[in-house]
NUBASE-828151 format. One record per residue (C-alpha): residue in three letters; y, z, x. Coordinates in nm, 4 decimals, m for minus. Layout:
REM NUBASE-828151
REC code v w u
REC ala Y Z X .
...
This chain:
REM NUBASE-828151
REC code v w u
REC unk m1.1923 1.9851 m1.8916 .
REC unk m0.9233 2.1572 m1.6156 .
REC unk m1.2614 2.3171 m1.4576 .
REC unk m1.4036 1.9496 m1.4536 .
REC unk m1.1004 1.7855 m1.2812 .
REC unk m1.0748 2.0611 m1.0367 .
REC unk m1.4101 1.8973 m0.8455 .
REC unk m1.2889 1.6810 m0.6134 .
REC unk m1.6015 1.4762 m0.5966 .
REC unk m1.5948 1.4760 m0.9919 .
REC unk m1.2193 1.3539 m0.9748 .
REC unk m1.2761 1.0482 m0.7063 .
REC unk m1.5966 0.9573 m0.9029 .
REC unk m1.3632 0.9011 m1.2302 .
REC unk m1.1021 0.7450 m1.0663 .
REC unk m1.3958 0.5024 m0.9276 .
REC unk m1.4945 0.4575 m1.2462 .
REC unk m1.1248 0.3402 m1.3469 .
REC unk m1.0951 0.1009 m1.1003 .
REC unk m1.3921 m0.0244 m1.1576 .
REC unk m1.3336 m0.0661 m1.5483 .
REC unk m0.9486 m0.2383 m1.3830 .
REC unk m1.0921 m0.4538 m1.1608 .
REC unk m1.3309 m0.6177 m1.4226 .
REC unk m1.0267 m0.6839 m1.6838 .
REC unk m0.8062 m0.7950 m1.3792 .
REC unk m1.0752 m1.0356 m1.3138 .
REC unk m1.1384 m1.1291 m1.6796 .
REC unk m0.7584 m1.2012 m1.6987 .
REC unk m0.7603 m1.4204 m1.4209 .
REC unk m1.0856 m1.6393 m1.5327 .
REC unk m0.9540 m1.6549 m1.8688 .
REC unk m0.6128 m1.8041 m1.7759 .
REC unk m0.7468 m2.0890 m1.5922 .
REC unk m0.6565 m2.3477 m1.8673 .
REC unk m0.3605 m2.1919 m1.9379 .
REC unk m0.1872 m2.1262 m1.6270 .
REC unk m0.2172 m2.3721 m1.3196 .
REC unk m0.0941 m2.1602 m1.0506 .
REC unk m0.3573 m1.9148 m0.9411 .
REC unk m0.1043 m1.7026 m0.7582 .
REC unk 0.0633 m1.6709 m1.1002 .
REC unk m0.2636 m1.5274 m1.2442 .
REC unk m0.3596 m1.3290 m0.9476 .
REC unk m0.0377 m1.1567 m1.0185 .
REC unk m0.1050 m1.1064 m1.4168 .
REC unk m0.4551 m0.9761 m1.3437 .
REC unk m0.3207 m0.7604 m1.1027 .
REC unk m0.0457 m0.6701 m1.3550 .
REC unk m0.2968 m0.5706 m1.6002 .
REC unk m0.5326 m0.3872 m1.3901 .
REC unk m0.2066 m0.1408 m1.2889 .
REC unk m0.1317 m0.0972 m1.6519 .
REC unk m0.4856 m0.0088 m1.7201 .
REC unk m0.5013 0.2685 m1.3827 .
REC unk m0.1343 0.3918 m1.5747 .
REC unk m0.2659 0.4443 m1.8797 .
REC unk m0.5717 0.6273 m1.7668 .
REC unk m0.2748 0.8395 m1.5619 .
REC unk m0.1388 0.9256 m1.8915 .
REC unk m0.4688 1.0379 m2.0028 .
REC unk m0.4993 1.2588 m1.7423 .
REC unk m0.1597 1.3747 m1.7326 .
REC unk m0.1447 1.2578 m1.3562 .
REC unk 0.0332 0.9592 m1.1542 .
REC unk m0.1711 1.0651 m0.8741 .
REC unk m0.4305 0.8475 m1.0025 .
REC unk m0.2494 0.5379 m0.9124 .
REC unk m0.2084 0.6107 m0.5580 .
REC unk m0.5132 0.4833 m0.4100 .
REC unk m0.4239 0.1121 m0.6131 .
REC unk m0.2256 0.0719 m0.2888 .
REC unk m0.4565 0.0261 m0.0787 .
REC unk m0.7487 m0.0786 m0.2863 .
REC unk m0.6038 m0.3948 m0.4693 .
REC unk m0.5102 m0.5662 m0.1528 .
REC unk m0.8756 m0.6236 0.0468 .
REC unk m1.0314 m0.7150 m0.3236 .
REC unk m0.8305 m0.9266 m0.4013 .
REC unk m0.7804 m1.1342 m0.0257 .
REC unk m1.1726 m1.0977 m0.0647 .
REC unk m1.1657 m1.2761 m0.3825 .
REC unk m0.9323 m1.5012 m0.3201 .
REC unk m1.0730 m1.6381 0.0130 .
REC unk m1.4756 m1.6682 m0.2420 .
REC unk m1.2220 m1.8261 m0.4610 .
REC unk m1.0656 m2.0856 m0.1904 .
REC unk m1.3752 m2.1586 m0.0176 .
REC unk m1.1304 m2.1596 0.2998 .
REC unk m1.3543 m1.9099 0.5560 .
REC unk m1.1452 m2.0683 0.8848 .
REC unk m1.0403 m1.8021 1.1467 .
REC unk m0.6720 m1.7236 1.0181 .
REC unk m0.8756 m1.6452 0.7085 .
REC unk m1.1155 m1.4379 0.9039 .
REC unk m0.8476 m1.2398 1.1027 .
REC unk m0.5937 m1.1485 0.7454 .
REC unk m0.9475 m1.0241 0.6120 .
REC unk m1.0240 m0.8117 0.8700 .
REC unk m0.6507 m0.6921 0.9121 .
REC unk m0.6350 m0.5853 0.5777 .
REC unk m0.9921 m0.4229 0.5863 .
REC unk m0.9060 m0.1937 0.8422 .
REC unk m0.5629 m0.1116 0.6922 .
REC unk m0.7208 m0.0122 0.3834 .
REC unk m0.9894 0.1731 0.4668 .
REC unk m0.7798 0.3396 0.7314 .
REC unk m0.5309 0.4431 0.4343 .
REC unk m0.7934 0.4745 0.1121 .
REC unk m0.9684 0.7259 0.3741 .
REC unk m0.6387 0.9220 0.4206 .
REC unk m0.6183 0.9204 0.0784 .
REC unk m0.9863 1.0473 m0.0031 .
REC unk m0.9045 1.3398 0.2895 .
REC unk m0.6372 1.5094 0.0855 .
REC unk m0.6972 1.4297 m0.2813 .
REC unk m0.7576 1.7774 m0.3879 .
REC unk m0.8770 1.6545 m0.7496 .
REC unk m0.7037 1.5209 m1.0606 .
REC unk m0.5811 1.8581 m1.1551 .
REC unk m0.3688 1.8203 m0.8393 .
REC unk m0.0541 1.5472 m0.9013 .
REC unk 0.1878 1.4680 m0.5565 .
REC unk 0.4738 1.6838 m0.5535 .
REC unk 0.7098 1.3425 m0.5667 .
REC unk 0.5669 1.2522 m0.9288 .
REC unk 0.5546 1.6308 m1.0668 .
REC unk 0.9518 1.6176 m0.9264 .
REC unk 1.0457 1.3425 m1.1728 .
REC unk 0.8210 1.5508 m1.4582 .
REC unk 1.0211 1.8166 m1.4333 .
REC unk 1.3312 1.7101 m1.4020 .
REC unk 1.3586 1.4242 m1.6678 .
REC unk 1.3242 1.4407 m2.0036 .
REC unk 0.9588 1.3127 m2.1644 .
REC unk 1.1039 0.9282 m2.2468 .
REC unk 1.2929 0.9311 m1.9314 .
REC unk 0.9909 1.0080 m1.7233 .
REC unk 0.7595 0.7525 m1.9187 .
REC unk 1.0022 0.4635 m1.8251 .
REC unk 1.0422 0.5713 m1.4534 .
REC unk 0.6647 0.5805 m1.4052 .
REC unk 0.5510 0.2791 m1.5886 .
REC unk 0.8103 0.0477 m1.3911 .
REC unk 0.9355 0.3388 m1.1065 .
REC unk 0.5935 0.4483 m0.9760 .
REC unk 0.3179 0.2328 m1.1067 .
REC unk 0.3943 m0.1485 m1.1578 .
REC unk 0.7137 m0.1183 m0.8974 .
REC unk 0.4705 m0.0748 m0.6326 .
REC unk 0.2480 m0.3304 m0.7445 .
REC unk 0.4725 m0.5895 m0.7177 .
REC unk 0.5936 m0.5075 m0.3747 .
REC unk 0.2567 m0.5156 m0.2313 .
REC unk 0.1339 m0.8272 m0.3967 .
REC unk 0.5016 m0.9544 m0.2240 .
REC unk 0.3849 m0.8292 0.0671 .
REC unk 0.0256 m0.9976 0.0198 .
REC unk 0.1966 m1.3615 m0.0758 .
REC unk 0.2016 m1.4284 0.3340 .
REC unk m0.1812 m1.3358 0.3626 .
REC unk m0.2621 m1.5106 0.0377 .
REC unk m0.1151 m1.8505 0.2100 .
REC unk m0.3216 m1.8707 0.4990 .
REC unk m0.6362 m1.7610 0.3029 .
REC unk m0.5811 m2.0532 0.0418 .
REC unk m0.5025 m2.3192 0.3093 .
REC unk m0.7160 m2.4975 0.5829 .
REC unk m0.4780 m2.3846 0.8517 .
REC unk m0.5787 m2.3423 1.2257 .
REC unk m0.5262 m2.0378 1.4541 .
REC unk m0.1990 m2.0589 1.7109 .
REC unk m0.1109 m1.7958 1.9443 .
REC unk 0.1892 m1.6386 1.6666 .
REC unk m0.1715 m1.5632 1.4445 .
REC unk m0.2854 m1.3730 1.7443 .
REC unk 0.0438 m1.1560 1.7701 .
REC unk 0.0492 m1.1146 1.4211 .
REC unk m0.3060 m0.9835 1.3940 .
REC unk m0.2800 m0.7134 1.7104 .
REC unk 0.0977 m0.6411 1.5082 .
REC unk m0.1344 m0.4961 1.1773 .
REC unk m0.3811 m0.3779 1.4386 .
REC unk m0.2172 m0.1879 1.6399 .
REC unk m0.0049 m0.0637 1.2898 .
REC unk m0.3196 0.0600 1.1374 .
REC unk m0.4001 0.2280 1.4852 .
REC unk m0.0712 0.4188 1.4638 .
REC unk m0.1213 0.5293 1.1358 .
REC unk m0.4743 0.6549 1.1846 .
REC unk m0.3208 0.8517 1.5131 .
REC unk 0.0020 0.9964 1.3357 .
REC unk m0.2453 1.1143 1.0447 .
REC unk m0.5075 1.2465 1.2802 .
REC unk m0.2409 1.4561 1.4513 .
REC unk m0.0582 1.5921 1.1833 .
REC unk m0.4097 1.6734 0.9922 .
REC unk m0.5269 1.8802 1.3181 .
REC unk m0.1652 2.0300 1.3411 .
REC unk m0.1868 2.1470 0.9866 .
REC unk m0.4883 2.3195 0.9979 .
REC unk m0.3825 2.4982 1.3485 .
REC unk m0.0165 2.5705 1.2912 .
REC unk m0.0237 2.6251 0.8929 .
REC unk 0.3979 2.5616 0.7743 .
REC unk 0.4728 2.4744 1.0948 .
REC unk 0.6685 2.1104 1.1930 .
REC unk 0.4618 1.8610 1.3531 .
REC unk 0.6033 1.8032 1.6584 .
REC unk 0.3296 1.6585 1.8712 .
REC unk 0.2242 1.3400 1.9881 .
REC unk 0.3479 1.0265 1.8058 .
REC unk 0.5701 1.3078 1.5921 .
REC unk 0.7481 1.4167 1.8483 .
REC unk 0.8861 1.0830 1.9617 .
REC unk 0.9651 0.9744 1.5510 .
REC unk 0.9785 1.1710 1.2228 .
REC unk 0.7753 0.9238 1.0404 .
REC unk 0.5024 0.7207 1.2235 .
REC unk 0.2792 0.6891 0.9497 .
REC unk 0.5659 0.5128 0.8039 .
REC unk 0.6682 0.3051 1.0936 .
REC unk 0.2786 0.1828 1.0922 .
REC unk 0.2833 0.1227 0.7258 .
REC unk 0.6066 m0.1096 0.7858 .
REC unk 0.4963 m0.3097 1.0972 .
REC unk 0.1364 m0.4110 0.8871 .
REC unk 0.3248 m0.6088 0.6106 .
REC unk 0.5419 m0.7292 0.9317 .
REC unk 0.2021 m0.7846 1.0796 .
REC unk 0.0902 m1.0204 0.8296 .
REC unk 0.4350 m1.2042 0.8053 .
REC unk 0.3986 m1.2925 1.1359 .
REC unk 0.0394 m1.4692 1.0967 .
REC unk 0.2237 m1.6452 0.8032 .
REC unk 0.4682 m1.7939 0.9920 .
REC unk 0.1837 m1.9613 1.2721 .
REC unk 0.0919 m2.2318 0.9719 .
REC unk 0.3843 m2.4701 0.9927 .
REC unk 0.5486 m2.6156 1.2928 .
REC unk 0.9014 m2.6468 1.2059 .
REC unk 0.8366 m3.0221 1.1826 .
REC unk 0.5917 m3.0072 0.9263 .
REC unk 0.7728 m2.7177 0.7353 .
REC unk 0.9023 m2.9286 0.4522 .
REC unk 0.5406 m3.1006 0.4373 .
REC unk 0.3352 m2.8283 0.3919 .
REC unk 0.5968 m2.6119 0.1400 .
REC unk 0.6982 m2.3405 0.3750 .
REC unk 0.8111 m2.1001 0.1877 .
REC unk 1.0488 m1.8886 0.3759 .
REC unk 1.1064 m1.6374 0.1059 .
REC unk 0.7283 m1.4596 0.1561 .
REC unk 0.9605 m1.2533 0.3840 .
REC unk 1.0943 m1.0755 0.1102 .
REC unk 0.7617 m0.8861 0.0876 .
REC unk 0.8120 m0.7364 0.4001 .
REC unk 1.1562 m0.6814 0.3924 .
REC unk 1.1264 m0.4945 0.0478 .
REC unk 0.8353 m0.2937 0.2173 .
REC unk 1.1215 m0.1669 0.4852 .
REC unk 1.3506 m0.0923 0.1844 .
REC unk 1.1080 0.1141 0.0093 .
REC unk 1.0395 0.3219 0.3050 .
REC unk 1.4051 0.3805 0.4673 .
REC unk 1.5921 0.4006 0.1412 .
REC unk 1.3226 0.5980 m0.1241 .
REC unk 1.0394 0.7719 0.0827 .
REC unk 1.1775 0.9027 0.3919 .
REC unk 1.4681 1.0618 0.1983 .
REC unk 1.2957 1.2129 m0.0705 .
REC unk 0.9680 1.3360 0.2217 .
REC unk 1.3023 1.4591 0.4047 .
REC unk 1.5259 1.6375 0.1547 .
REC unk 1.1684 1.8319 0.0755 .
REC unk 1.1183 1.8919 0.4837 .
REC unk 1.4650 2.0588 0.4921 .
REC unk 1.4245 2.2905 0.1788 .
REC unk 1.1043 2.3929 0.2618 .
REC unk 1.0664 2.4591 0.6774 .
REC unk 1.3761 2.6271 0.8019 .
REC unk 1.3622 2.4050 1.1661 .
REC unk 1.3445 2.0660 1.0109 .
REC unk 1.7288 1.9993 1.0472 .
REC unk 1.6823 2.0568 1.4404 .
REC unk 1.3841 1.8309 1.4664 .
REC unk 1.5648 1.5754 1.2607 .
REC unk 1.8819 1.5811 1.4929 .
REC unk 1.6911 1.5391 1.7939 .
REC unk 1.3922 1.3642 1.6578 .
REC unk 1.4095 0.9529 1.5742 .
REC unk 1.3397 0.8692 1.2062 .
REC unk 1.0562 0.5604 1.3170 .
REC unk 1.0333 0.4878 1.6775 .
């Protein structure tokens, strides 16, 4: 079986083959609570609740979390996709959140794909809580921690997108700013990847220090931020502030994005960091001169 997982082509065809088997439940879920539950939002979120429970328990299976990590980036285009079939709403906002998220996800699924090395292979942030909680411990933290956590804050993220899909709303010029926003985000974090990936392979251990690194310490991250900002910012082009209370503004959808910052100032940069200064002697320099974002 190890000798198996240890092809990476074998390993992305099985994880295909679980998000495949996900999606088809997820959708099953959603169809099947149409009598039951009104809201579709509410059952876009259950199926998409079930399909992360389904990609966690093949995890178990495998005795690897990594096989959640491309859900990230895979749920969100599927299901906009679906939902805009779904709607019947193909307007131009609706055209411009699809191709947003598109690019954003192929960008990242491909980042992904470049340095799975196979299911035998789990991220170094999920073997840390493996080894250093006990078995029931670790169970709870990566059911809620690492597998449905993130779930939820991307389908938060998503509500903004999900509004302008599922409503005939016309383009204004904050759509436009919103749209180059994710653009230009997903163009940052295909350039920040691109450089450290060359940088890797020529200075092996070394600190990336070049090009978009050298002027921030994270700007895959910052990218990553500024999309779910991105798509905020599209949201808030469909009401006027006189027709906010007509057409149910609902100002909380920034919590998506604001939860998105959280995640990435307050639980990924610290942990990526604390591992940058144990490992590579100059990382404290770099960090004192270096900006965390911008």
């Amino acid at each position: 079986m190890r000798s198996i997982l240890s092809s990476r082509g074998t390993s992305i065809a099985i994880i295909a083959v679980i998000y495949i088997a996900a999606a088809i439940l997820g959708w099953f879920v959603y169809v099947s609570l149409g009598n039951t539950i009104q809201s579709p939002l509410w059952r876009l979120f259950l199926a998409d609740a079930v399909a992360t429970i389904i990609v966690w328990m093949w995890g178990l299976v495998y005795r690897n979390v990594s096989v959640y990590d491309p859900y990230w980036s895979v749920f969100p285009p599927v299901a906009m996709t679906l939902w805009a079939v779904h709607s019947g709403t193909m307007t131009l906002s609706t055209w411009l959140v699809l191709v947003a998220i598109w690019l954003w996800a192929i960008r990242l699924t491909g980042n992904w794909a470049f340095t799975f090395k196979g299911l035998q292979h789990e991220d170094w942030r999920y073997a840390k809580y493996r080894n250093e909680q006990k078995p029931f411990m670790f169970h709870i933290i990566n059911f809620f921690g690492l597998n449905m956590m993130p779930t939820v804050l991307v389908f938060l993220a998503m509500l903004p997108g999900l509004e302008i899909i599922g409503g005939y709303y016309g383009t204004t010029w904050l759509t436009w700013v919103g749209f180059f926003v994710c653009i230009g985000s997903t163009l940052i974090e295909l350039i920040a990847d691109t450089q450290r990936h060359r940088f890797a392979r020529e200075h092996k251990g070394e600190i990336c220090n070049v090009g978009l690194w050298k002027h921030g310490r994270h700007p895959n991250y910052f990218g990553e931020i500024m999309m779910w900002w991105g798509m905020f910012i599209m949201y808030l082009s469909v009401p006027s502030l006189y027709e906010t209370v007509c057409l149910g503004f609902h100002a909380w959808y920034i919590t998506g994005p604001i939860l998105m910052t959280c995640l990435f100032l307050f639980i990924s940069i610290p942990l990526m960091e604390k591992r940058q200064l144990k490992n590579k002697p100059g990382y404290a320099e770099y960090k004192a001169k270096t900006r965390r974002l911008i």
